[in-house]
C-alpha positions as CSV (number, residue, x, y, z in Angstrom):
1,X,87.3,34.3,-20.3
2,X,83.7,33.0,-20.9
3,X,82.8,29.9,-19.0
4,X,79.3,27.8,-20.5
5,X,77.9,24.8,-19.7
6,X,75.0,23.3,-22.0
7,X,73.5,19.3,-22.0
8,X,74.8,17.8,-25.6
9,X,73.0,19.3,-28.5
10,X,72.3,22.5,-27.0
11,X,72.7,25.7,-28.8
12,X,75.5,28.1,-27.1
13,X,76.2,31.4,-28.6
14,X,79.6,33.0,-28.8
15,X,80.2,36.5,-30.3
16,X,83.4,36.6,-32.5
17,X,85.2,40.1,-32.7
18,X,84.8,41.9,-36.3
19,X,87.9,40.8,-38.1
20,X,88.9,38.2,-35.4
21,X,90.3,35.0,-37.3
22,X,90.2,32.3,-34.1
23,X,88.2,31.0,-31.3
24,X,88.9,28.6,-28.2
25,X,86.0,26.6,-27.3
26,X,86.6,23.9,-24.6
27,X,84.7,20.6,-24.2
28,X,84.2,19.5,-21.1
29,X,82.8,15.9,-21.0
30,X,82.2,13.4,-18.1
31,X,82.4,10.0,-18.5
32,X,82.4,7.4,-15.4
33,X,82.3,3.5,-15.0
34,X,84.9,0.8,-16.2
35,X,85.6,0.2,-19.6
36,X,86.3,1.9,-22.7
37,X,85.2,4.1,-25.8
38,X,85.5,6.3,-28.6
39,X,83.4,9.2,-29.2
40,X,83.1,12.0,-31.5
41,X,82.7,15.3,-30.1
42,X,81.1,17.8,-33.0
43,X,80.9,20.9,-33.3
44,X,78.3,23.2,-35.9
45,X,79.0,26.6,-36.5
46,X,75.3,27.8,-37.8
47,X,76.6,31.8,-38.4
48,X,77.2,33.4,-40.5
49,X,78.6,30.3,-42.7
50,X,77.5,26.5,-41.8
51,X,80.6,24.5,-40.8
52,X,81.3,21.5,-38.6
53,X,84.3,20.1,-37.2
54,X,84.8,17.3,-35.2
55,X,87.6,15.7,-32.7
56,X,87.8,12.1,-31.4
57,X,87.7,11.5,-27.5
58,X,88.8,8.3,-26.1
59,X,88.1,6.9,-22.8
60,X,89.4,3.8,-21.2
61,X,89.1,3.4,-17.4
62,X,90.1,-0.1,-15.6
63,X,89.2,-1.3,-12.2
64,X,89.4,1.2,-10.0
């Protein structure tokens, strides 16, 4: 297991296996403070085809 941490926008690199078909990646995101949001975390695959995918994080904290 390969563990990376970048700031948002950052470039990582992952090397896929020939002929491998799938890929975990994990987001780790921090949020902090009351309240609540929705965000969309992206993701751009820029080799050896372009393609982006995308999943919606929600965060709702209350008075702590």
């Amino acid at each position: 297991m390969c563990r990376r941490h970048a700031a948002p926008g950052s470039l990582l690199t992952e090397r896929v296996g020939r002929g491998q078909r799938t890929v975990l990646l994990t987001l780790k995101w921090t949020f902090s403070g009351v309240g609540a949001t929705k965000e969309t975390a992206t993701v751009n695959i820029i080799e050896p085809s372009p393609v982006q995918a995308g999943a919606e994080v929600s965060y709702r904290c209350r008075r702590g």
